[in-house]
C-alpha positions as CSV (number, residue, x, y, z in Angstrom):
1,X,95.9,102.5,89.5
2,X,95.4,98.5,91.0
3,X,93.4,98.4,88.0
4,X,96.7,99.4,85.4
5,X,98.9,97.3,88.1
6,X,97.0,93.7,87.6
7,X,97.3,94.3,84.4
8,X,101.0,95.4,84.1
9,X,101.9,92.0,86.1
10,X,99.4,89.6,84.6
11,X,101.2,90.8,81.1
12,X,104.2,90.8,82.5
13,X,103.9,86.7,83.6
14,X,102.6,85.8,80.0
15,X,105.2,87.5,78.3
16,X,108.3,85.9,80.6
17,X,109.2,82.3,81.5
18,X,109.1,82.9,85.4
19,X,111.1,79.4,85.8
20,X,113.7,80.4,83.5
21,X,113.9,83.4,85.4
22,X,114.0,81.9,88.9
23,X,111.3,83.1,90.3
24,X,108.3,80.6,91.2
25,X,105.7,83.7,91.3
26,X,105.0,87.4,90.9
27,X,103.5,89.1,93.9
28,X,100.9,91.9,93.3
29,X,99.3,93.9,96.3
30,X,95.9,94.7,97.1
31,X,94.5,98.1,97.9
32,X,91.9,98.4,100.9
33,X,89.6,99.6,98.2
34,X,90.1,96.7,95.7
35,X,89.7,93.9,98.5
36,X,86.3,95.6,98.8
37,X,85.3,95.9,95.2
38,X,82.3,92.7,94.6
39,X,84.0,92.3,90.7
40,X,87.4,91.7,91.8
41,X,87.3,88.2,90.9
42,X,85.9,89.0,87.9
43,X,88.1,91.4,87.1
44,X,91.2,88.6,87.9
45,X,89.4,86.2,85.7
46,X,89.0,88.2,82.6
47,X,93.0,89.3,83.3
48,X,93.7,85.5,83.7
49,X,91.9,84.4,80.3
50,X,92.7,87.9,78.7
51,X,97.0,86.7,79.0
52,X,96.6,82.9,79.6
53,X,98.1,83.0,83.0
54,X,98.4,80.2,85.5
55,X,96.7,81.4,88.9
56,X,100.0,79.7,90.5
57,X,102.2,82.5,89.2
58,X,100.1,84.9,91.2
59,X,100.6,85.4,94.9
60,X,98.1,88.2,95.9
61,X,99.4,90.4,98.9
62,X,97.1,92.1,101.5
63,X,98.6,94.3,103.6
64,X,98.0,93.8,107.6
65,X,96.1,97.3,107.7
66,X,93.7,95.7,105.5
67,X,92.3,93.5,107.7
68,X,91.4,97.1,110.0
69,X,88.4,97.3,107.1
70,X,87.7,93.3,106.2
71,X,84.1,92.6,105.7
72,X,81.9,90.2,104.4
73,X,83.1,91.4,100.7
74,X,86.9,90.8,101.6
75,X,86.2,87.2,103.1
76,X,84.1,86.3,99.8
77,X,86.7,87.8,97.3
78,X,89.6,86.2,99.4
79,X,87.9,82.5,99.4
80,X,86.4,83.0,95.7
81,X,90.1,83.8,94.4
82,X,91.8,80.8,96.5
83,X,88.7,78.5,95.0
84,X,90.4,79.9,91.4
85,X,93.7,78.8,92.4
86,X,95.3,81.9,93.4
87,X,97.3,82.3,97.1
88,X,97.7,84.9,99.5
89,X,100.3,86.8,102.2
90,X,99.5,88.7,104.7
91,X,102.1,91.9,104.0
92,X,103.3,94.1,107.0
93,X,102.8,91.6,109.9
94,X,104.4,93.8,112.8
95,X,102.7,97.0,112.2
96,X,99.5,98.5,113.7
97,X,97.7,95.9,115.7
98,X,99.1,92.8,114.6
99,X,97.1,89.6,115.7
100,X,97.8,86.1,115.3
101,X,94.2,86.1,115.1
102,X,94.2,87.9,111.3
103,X,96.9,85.3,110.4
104,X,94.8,82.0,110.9
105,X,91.5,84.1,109.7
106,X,92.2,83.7,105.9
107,X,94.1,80.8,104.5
108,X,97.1,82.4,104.0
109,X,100.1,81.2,102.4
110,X,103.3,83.6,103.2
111,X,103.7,85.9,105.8
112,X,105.6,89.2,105.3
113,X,107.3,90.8,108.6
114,X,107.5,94.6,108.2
115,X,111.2,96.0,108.2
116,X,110.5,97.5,111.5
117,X,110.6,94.2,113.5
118,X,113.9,93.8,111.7
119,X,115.1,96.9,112.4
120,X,115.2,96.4,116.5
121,X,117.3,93.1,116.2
122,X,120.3,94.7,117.5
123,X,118.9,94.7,120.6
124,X,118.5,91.8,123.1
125,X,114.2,92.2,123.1
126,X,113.8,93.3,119.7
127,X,115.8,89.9,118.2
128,X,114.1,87.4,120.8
129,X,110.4,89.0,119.5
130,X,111.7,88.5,116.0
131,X,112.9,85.2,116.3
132,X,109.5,84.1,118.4
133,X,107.6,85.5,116.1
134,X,109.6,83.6,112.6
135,X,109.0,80.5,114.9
136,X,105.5,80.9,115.9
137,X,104.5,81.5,112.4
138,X,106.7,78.4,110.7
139,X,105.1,76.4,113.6
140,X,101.5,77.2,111.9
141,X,102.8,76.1,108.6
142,X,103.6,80.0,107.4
143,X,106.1,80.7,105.0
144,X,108.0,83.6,106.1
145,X,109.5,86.5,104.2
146,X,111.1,89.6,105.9
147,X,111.4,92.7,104.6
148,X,114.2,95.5,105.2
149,X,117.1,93.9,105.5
150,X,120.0,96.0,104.1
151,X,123.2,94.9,105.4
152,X,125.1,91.6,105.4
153,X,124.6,91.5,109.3
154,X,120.9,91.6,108.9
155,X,120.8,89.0,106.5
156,X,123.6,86.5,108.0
157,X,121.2,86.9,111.3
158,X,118.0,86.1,109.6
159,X,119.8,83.3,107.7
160,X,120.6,81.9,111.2
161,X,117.0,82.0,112.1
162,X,116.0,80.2,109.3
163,X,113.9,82.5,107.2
164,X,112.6,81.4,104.5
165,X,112.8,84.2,102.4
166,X,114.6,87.8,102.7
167,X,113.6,90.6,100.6
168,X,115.5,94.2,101.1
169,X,117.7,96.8,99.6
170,X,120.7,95.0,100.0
171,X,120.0,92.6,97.4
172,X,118.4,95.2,94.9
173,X,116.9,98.1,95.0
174,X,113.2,98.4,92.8
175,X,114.1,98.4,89.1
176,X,112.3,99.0,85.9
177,X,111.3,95.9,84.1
178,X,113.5,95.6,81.4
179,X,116.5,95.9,84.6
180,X,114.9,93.5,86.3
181,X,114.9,91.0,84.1
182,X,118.6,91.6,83.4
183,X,119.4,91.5,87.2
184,X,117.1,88.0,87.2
185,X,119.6,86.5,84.1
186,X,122.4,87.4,85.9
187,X,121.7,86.3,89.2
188,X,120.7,82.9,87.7
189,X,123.5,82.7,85.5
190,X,125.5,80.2,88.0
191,X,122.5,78.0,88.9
């Protein structure tokens, strides 16, 4: 299946003009079991001459559970990858053991806080940890996205802590490719 995915995006970015589209990259995450596989690179490579795709329209995701498993492998495909121009988030920040330790381990450009820390920021602790947390990370040079937010509340109150980017249900649900790209036009119509 991350075999059919890589190549379902890396088509998908040769066949659109992201730019026209308003998007400055696609995302794709990594399996466990891919970060761990020696040809990964390879495998990126071939993809990346295969559609004629620039590594900066990538941004390759590893989720925080991930780093539960890193090795030796993981470190060389992460650093191998970056040395081909791709870049990286850290996906799920707030789950499991979360470490600002695995954040400054890999050069990582984005961080993704998991919907959970979002979802405790109507209470007092659960918005001061949040906030600390968007701060700490911005302070390190971390772009931030987080995930999960749903209502206009959620998003007017990460908007006030300066978020750099907010991904959730309440401004789309997952679509099918040929909606997406619709939803994209439109949203862009006015810019």
């Amino acid at each position: 299946i991350g075999d059919a995915v890589l190549d379902q995006v890396f088509r998908f970015v040769s066949e659109h003009d992201l730019d026209a589209l308003g998007l400055s990259y696609i995302e794709i995450n990594l399996s466990v079991a891919q970060c761990m596989e020696r040809s990964l690179p390879e495998k990126i490579s071939a993809l990346q001459k295969k559609y004629g795709v620039d590594p900066g329209k990538i941004n390759l995701e590893i989720t925080e559970t991930n780093f539960e498993h890193i090795s030796e492998i993981m470190f060389e495909n992460v650093n191998e990858l970056i040395r081909m121009g791709y870049s990286f988030a850290l996906d799920d920040y707030g789950t499991g053991y979360s470490s600002i330790q695995r954040v400054i381990l890999l050069p990582l450009k984005l961080i993704k806080i998991d919907k959970s820390m979002l979802e405790e920021v109507s209470t007092a602790n659960g918005r001061m940890i949040l906030d600390y947390t968007m701060r700490m990370m911005q302070s390190i040079g971390k772009l931030l996205v987080v995930e999960g937010a749903e209502t206009v509340d959620e998003v007017e109150i990460l908007r006030s802590m300066n978020c750099d980017y907010i991904q959730g249900f309440y401004f789309s649900q997952p679509l099918p490719e040929e909606e997406f790209i619709r939803f994209l036009e439109e949203q862009n119509k006015d810019r």
